[in-house]
N, C-alpha and C positions, 0 to 999 in steps of 0.2 A: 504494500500500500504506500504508495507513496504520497507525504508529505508534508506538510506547514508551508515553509518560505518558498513559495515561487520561484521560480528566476524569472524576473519582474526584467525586461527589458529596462537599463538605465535613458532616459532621453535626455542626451547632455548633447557632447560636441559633433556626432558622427564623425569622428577617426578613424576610422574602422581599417584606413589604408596600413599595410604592416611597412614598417621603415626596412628601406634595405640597406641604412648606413652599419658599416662595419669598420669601426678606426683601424688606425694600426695597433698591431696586436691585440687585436680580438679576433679567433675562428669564426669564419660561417659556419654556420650547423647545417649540414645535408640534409635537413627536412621540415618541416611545415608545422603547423598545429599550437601556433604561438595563442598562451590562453592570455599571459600579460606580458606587458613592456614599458619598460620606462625609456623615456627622450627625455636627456639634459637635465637630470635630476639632480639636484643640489639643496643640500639641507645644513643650515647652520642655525648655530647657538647664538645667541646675538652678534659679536662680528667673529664667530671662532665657526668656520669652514668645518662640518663632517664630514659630506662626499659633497665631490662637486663634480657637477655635469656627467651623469652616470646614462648610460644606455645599456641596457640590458635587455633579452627578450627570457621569458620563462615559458615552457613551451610542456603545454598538457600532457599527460600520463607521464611524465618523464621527472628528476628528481634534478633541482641544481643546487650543486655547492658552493656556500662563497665560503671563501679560506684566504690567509693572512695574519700578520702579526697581532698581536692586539694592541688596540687603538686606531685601527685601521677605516674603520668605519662599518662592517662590516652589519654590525647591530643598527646603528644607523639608519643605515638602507634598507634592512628589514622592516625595521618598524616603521618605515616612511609607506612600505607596501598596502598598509590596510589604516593609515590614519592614526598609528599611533601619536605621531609628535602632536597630533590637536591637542594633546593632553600635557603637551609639554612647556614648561613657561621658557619665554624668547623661543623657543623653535619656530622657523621660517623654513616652508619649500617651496621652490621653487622647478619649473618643469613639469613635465608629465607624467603620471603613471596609468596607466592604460589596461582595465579590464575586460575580455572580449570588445577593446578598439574605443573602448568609451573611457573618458578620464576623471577617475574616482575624486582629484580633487575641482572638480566644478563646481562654482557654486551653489548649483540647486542638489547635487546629490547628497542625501544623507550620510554622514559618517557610522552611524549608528547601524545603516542597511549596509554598507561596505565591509564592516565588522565580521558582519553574519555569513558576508558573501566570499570573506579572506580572515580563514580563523587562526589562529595563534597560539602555540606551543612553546613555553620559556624555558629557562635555563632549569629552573628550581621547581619541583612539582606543585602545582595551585592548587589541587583541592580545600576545598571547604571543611577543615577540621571537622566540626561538629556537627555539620551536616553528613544525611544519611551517602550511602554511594546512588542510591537512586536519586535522589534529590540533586544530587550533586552532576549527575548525568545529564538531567533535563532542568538546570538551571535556567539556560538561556532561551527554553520553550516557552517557562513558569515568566520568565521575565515579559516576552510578548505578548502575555494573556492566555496561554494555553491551557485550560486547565480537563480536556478529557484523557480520562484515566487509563481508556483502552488506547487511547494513542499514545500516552507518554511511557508505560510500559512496551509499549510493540520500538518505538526509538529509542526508548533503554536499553532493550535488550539488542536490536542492531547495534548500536553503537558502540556497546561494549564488545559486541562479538567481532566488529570490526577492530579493534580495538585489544585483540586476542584477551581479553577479561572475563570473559563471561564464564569461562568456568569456571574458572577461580572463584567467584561471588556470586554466583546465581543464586544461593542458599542461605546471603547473608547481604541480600540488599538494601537493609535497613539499621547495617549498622555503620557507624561512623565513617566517612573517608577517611580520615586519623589515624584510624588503625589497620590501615594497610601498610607494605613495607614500599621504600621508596621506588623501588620500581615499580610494583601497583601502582601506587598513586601517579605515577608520570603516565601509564598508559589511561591511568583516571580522567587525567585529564586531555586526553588527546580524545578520549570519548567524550568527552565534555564537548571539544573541540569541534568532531563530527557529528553530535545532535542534529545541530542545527544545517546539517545540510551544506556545508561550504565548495567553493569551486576549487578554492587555491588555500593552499598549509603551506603558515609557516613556521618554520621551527627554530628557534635560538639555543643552542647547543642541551639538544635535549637531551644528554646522555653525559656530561658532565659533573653530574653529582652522583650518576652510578655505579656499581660495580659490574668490571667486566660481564659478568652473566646475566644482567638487566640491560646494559649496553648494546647486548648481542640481541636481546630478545625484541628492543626498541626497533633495532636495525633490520631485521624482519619482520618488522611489522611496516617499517617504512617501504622495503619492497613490495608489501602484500597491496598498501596505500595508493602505491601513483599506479596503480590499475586504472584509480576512479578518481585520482587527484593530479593537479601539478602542483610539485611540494616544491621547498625552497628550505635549503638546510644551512644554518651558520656554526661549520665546526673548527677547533683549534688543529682539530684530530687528523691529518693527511692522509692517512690508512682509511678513515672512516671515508673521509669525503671520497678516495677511492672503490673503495665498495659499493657503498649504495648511490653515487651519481651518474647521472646520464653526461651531465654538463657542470663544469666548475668556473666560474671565474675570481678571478686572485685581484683583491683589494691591498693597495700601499698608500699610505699617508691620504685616506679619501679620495682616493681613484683608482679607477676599472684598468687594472694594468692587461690583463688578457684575459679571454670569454674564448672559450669552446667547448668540444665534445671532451668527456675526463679523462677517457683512454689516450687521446693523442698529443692533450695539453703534458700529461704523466711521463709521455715517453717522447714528446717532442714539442716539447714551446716555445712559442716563436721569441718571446722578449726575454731578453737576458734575466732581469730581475725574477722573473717567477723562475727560470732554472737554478738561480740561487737561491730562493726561498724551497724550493720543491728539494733541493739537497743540502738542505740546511745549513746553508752559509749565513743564513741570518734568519732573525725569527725567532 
């Protein structure tokens, strides 16, 4: 049964044209199905530069890593993807971000609907201590006004099973998200995450507060994911961004130093700087 949140066509810019600018040192990607893109994204703190003038495409079912020193901006530009910095004091962006062609910060589109439509996974697991793990799954239903009972158990329990959970706690969904171990709770909330139906995940190193065997389980589940998502993954981890990306590109001091496919940036990149960061000359 599918549903709640529509995919409500946005009626903003019609953009819909896909950019075919690729700087230097950036790969073309040999194929199609760009779900988002940013042109000339620039986000600063009052006069202190995050990333400036970023183009990126992020391209459905497919997984992209950004990787980098830290401070690099990398968080930055994630959180610029779904409207974080509105929340931020002095954050200013400028440029485009582009969901199916349409640009999320226009001024009539809702940030609130952009949310829902580009969900977010942190660093540190969020569940709701005190609240139940079913409560805590269909938070963001409860929030809209949802309140029939056969639908929000029927998205519970997808979303956990998307979410490899569900066995783990089918027999205890009414007791605290709290008392999970941190890796439950990270998958907690990635179900939390996909309730609401989202096009595009993203994830700020969601496997840094884990132990390798939560880490692993994450990372499988992020393969199981971009079946039906285009994700976007910020990790410190070079093996990791190896494994599970389709596409990586490498952030220095607030810029898109190279963008392409992971296997071939891995064994063959064009700009010097990422062959030094990729063999750890620095970083």
């Amino acid at each position: 049964m599918e549903i709640i949140l529509k995919k409500k066509k946005m009626a903003v810019t019609g953009l819909s044209d896909k950019s075919e600018r690729v700087k230097e040192g950036i790969q073309k990607n040999g194929f199609d199905g760009i779900r988002m893109e940013t042109r000339n994204l620039t986000v600063k703190y009052g006069r202190v530069t995050g990333v400036k003038e970023i183009s990126l495409p992020v391209y459905n079912e497919k997984v992209t890593a950004l990787i980098g020193p830290s401070g690099c901006g990398k968080t930055t530009f994630l959180r610029a993807l779904n409207r974080m910095h509105d929340l931020t004091r002095n954050a200013t962006v400028t440029g485009e971000v582009l969901l199916d062609g349409n640009n999320i910060y226009h001024p009539k589109v809702n940030p609130v609907t952009i949310r829902r439509k580009i969900g977010m996974v942190f660093q540190k697991p969020t569940p709701f201590p005190t609240m139940s793990i079913f409560n805590n799954v269909v938070a963001g239903l409860k929030l809209v006004g949802i309140r029939n009972k056969e639908l929000l158990n029927e998205v519970c329990e997808k979303a956990l099973k998307q979410a490899a959970l569900f066995d783990e706690v089918k027999d205890r969904l009414n007791s605290p998200g709290g008392s999970l171990s941190g890796g439950q709770q990270q998958r907690l909330s990635i179900a939390r995450a996909l309730a609401i139906e989202p096009e595009v995940l993203l994830m700020d190193e969601p496997t840094s507060s884990l132990d390798p065997q939560s880490s692993s389980r994450i990372e499988d589940l992020i393969h199981e994911l971009k079946k039906n998502y285009a994700i976007v993954i910020v990790t410190h981890n070079l093996q990791q961004a190896g494994r599970v990306s389709d596409n990586t590109g490498f952030f220095y001091l607030g810029e898109l130093i190279e963008f392409g496919e992971t296997e071939k940036m891995y064994t063959n990149p064009v700009n010097k700087r990422t062959e030094e960061y990729l063999t750890g000359k620095f970083g």
